[in-house]
N, C-alpha and C positions, 0 to 999 in steps of 0.2 A: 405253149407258154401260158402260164396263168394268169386270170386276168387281175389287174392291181386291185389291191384292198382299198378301200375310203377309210378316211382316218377316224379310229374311233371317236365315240361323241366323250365327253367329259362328264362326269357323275352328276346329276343334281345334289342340291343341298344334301337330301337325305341318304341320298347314296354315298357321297363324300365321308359323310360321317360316321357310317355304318364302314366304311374302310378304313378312314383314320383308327377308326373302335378295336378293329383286327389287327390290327400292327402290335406284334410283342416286343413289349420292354421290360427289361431288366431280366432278361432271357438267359440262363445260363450260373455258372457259380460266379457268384461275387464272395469279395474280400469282407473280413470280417472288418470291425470299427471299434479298437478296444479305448475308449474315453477317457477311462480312467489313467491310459498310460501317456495319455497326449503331455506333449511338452509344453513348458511355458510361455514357448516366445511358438507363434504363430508360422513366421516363416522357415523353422524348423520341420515344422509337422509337411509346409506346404513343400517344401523341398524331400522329403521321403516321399508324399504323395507325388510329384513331380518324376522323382527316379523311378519307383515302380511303373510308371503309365508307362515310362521309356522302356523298361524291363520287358513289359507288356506287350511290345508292339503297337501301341497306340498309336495310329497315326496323328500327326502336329500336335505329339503331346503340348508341345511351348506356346501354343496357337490361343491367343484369348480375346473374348471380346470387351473391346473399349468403350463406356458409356460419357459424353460427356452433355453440356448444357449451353444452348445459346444464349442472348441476351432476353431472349422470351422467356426465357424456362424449359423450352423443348427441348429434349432429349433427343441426340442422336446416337448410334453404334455402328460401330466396325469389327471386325475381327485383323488383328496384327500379330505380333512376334514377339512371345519376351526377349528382351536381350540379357538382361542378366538378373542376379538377388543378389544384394549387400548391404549391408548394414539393416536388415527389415525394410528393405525398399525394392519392389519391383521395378524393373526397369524397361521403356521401351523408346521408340528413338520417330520420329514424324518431321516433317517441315512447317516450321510456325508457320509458312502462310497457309498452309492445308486446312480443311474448314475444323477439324479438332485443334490446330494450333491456335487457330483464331479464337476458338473458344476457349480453351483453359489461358489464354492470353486472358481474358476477361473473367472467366471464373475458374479456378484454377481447383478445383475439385472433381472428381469423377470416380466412376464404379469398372471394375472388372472382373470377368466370368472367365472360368477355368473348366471344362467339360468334358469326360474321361469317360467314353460312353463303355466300352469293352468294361468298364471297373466298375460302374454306375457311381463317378463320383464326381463330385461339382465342389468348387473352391470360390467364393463369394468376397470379392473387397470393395471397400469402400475406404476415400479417404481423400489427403489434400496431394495434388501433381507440384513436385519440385524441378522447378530448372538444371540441369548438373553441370551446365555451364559448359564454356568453347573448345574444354582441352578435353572432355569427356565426350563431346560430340564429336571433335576429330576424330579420337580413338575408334565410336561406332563406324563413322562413315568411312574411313579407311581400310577398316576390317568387311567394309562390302564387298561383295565381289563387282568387277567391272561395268558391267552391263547394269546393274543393281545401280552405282554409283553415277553412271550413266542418265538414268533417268530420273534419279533423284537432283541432279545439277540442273534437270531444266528447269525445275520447279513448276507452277503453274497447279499443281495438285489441287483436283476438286474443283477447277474452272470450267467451264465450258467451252470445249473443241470443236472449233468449226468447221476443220478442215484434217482428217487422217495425215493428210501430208506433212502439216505443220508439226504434229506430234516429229515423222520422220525426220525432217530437217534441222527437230531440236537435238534430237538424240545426236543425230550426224555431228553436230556442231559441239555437243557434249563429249561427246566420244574423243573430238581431236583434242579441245581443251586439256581432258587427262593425259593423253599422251604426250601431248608438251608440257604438263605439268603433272605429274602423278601424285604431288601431295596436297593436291587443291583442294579444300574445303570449303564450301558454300557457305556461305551467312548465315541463311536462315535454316540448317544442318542443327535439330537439337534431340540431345539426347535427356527423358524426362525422367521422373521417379518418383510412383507413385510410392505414399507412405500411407498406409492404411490407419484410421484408427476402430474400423471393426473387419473382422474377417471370417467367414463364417465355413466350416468342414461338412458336407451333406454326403452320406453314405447310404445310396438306395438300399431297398429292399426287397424281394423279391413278394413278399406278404404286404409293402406298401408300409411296416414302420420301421420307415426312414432317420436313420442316427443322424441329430443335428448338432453340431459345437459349436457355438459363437464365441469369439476372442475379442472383447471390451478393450481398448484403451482407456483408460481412467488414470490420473496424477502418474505418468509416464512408468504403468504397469499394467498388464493385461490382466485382465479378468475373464473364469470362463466360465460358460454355463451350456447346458445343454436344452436342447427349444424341442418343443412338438413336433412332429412330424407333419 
């Protein structure tokens, strides 16, 4: 029997870097990025990009990251789940007491990031988070699946657990709740939307110049221009 290995040591500085340095991006064929044929409304375009990634096999194509702001100015992020697009509004769904609810409760603006790495392509927004109100939040939270709804009833999201058990006894207690009541909807169950007023299309390149489109909102029409790379 061989005798066990010690666990390798971890690179110093210089050597970390000298490996991040080796790591290939944008490896492969990418998609072309024709500008000129972009559509006028933004969530058009992000919705073709959107299908393709699915096309693609992209894993969690729908998967984006959420930026929001506390009452410092600090910035925090997650990564969540579109839930839908309508009307030029992204849509995703969180518990206002969660520490993003609690934030855009107080500042109700935020950024989110779209990253399609198989495609090399990134979808960039910014803009103000709208409430969609109780009967659009039922709709999301019903359409969860059980266990999903489950742990969404017990709330508590982004507190501090002091005990694994208590997690278990909430769900426990969660769990029976729905089955005596299957169309239970929690209070603080909301579903948001973001409505961007810039949005930005970044198409890598494999020589590094990278096609940029920014989509302006200005006097309730979008403007588009194309940025540096």
């Amino acid at each position: 029997m061989s005798a066990e290995q010690p666990p390798s040591r971890p690179p110093d500085e210089d050597g970390l870097r000298a490996r991040l340095r080796s790591l290939r991006v944008f490896d492969g064929q990418l998609p072309p990025f024709d500008t000129d044929s972009a559509p006028e409304q933004p969530a058009e375009l992000f919705l073709r990009w959107l299908l393709e990634a699915v096309d693609a096999d992209v894993r969690d194509p729908h998967a984006m990251t959420l930026s929001t702001v506390d009452r410092d100015g600090r910035p925090s992020s997650r990564v969540l789940i579109l839930k839908g697009l309508a009307d030029g509004q992204w849509q995703f769904a969180t518990s206002r007491t969660s520490r993003k609810g609690h934030e855009l409760g107080h500042t109700p603006w935020a950024a989110a990031n779209f990253y399609w790495p198989q495609l090399g392509r990134q979808v960039r927004l910014r803009g103000r988070v709208l409430d969609a109100g109780p009967e659009e939040a039922a709709r999301d939270f019903l359409a969860r699946p059980q266990d999903s709804r489950a742990e969404s009833l017990v709330g508590h999201q982004s507190q501090v657990l002091d005990d694994p058990a208590d997690l278990d006894a909430a769900i426990t207690r969660a769990r029976s709740l729905l089955i005596a009541d299957p169309d239970h909807v929690p209070e603080h169950w909301a579903l948001y939307r973001l409505a961007p007023d810039e949005v930005e299309f970044w198409q890598a390149d494999a020589s590094r110049r990278h096609v940029r489109l920014r989509y302006e909102l200005a006097n309730a029409r979008w403007r588009r221009q194309l940025l540096w790379p």
